[in-house]
Steps between C-alpha positions, in 0.01 A plus 500: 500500500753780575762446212638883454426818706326679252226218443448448850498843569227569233296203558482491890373887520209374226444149678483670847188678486368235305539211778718308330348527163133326558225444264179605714494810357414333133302203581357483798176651456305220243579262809351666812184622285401112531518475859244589764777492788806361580546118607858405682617189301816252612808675447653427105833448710421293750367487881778690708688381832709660717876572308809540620654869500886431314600773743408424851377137463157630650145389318400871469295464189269162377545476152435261179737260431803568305519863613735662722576801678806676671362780789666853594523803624330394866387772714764593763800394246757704480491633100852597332468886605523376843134559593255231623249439239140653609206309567135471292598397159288589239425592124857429282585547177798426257629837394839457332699203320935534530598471142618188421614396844126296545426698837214721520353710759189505701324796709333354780268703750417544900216587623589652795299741644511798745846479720858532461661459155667172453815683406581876506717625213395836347503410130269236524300590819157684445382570838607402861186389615421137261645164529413381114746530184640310282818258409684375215596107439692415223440071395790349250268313253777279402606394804153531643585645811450784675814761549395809706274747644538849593300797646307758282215709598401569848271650755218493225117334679355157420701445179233226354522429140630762189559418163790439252543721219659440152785789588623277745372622792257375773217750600441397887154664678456588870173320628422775726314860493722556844625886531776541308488143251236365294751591201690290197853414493749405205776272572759325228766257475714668777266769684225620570420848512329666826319804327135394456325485186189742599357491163390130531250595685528462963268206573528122656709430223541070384655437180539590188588496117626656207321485125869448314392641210340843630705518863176525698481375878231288594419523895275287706369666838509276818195612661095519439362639346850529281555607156684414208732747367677592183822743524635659198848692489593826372808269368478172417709306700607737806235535706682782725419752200131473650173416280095399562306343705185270419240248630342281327113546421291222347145620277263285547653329746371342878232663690638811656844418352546212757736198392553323787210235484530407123560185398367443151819376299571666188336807578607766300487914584574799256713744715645826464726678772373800747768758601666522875561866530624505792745176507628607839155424687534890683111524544399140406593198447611362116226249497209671604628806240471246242114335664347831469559521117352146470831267532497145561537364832636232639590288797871528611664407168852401554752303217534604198729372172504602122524281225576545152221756408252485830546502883363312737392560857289358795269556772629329807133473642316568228237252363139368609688321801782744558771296430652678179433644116788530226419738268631592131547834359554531111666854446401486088129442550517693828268186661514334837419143533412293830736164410434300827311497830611263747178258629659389784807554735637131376530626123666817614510686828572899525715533213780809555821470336468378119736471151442396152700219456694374181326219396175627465276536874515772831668393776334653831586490826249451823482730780216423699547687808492213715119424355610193325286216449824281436784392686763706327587826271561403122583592191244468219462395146261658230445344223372639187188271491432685906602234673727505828773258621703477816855562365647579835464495872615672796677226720727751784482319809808632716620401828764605751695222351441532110594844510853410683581245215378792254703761669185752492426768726106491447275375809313145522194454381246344231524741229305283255196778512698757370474625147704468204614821287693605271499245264691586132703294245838532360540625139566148391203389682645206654484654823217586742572762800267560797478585880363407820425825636589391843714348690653671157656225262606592136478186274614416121308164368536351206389156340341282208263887383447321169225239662267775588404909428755670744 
């Protein structure tokens, strides 16, 4: 896959806001239009069983046979800046690929909120009174191991999910409308940058995504009501220059612009976008700027992911039963489309994190908020035909003793209820990336993708 600089240069900036390349975007639609909800179906790799981690010997993850995994970045360990990596992982992204030397680089978040930054270093500090940020990890994808990890934004609020752009960059979003935060970030391959990106609009920011082709940000709200917003720069590209703010608005759409209870699959909205004039929020809120010009609302929408020409984003309890909606927004037609509705909390529970994956599904990570109906946090398949698989499981178990033989600093405890983020793939897409959020365990899998849609 990465043969010169110049092609892997070019082709991991396009690939990266694509998710790895994935065909949702052109043939996913003629597929859910035949379904009246999802069904969860037997995994096309296999059941899954507890796996061995390569680096601490530790079952942290159950997985399908024949794939592997190699954890990192623990919180409490000591990164190569000398700095003990922060707790709360969350949304991650693969911003930057080294040339020819196979390693690339991923931006990974914390969602720390309201304390003492996790480090305190001018140049990448934004305020002294927040405990999220951001690192760096750089994996070898020849050697398939992970080689270090290193400080770079701090004393930011609840740093949930962002988004990767195709500038090489990764857009990271305060979850928070606490005094002083509630803002946008930009961080790249070696830094992030502390001044805040007010133009984005100041709101519980989740994720988000960039249109390659027109440079637009995509941003889901992490509240409800919440909107869905559509940023466009002065200057394509650099998002400091400032630009405009939108929500979403659907005609014709739900009684009294309400999407949280739908669940008719393949239901399909015309749209058009209401201004934000006043992104800041000074007299009132983003959301309820864009409600009283008739946009859509929605219940706390979280992940989002583009593919090749549309993005993709979810509800986390959105849905006749609450347990999650994945929507599909075609920029050319300027149509929204409700893709899938989980039935039950079996077939998907609380979605929060998601990608687009290379071979053709979404990959979407539970968060129930300890309101799970099953024994542990997973990772979720989505197939093109709306069906959902178990891909993988949350297995963390730790005692005094495990964590000795690991040489961890985190506390004991059955962790098996706490969600997965941050899930993205390697250029070459033989490589899946994700998080526990807590105890805070970084983890590259990889495996037999070819059986299967992820």
């Amino acid at each position: 896959m990465i043969e010169n600089n110049e092609f892997d240069r070019r082709t991991f900036l396009r690939r990266g806001a694509m998710g790895a390349g994935a065909v949702w975007a052109a043939s996913f639609g003629p597929f859910m239009a035949r379904r009246a909800e999802g069904a969860a179906i037997a995994s096309p790799y296999g059941p899954i069983a507890p796996t061995v981690d390569e680096v601490t010997g530790l079952m942290l993850l159950s997985l399908p046979a024949g794939f592997r995994y190699r954890s990192y970045s623990w919180t409490g360990d000591v990164m190569a800046d000398d700095v003990r990596c922060p707790n709360l992982h969350d949304g991650m992204a693969v911003v930057d690929a080294q040339g020819n030397s196979g390693r690339i680089i991923l931006v990974r978040n914390h969602e720390g909120g309201g304390g003492t930054p996790y480090l305190n270093k001018p140049s990448i500090t934004y305020r002294n009174d927040a405990a999220g940020g951001t690192t760096n990890l750089i994996f070898n994808l020849r050697t398939g191991e992970w080689e270090k990890d290193w400080s770079t934004l701090a004393g930011t609020n609840r740093n949930c999910a962002g988004g990767v752009t195709p500038w090489g960059t990764w857009i990271t979003g305060e979850e928070t409308t606490d005094a002083g935060h509630g803002w946008s970030f930009e961080v790249d391959a070696q830094k992030g940058d502390p001044t805040p990106l007010t133009a984005l609009g100041r709101f519980s920011h989740e994720a988000m995504m960039v249109d390659h082709n027109t440079g637009y940000v995509y941003e889901t709200e992490d509240a409800t009501p919440s909107g869905f917003y559509r940023f466009i720069p002065n200057v394509k590209g650099d998002l400091k220059h400032g630009g405009r703010l939108y929500m979403l608005k659907a005609l014709q759409g739900p009684a009294q612009d309400d999407f949280g209870p739908l669940g008719t699959i393949g239901q399909t909205w015309n749209c058009q976008w209401v201004p934000i004039n006043d992104p800041e929020a000074k007299t009132t809120s983003c959301v309820q700027q864009g409600i009283a010009q008739g946009g859509a609302k929605f219940r706390r929408l979280e992940g989002c992911w583009w593919g090749t020409t549309k993005g993709y984003f979810l509800s986390t309890n959105g849905g006749p039963v609450s347990e999650g909606q994945v929507f599909e927004y075609d920029p050319f037609n300027e149509t929204l489309k409700l893709i899938y509705a989980s039935p039950t909390a079996n077939d998907l529970d609380n979605p929060d994190n998601m990608t687009v994956t290379p071979r053709g599904g979404l990959l979407l990570c539970e968060d129930a908020a300890g309101g799970t109906n099953i024994a542990a946090e997973r990772m979720v398949g989505l197939t093109l035909d709306g069906n959902t698989f178990t891909f993988c499981e949350n297995n963390v178990e730790l005692t005094a003793n495990l964590i000795a033989i690991a040489g961890k600093t985190v506390a004991p405890g059955n962790y098996r209820s706490q969600e997965f983020a941050g899930a993205c793939y390697s250029p070459d897409g033989k490589w899946l990336f994700a998080n526990i959020q807590t105890p805070g365990i970084t983890f590259a899998i990889t495996g037999p993708w070819g059986s299967g849609p992820l």
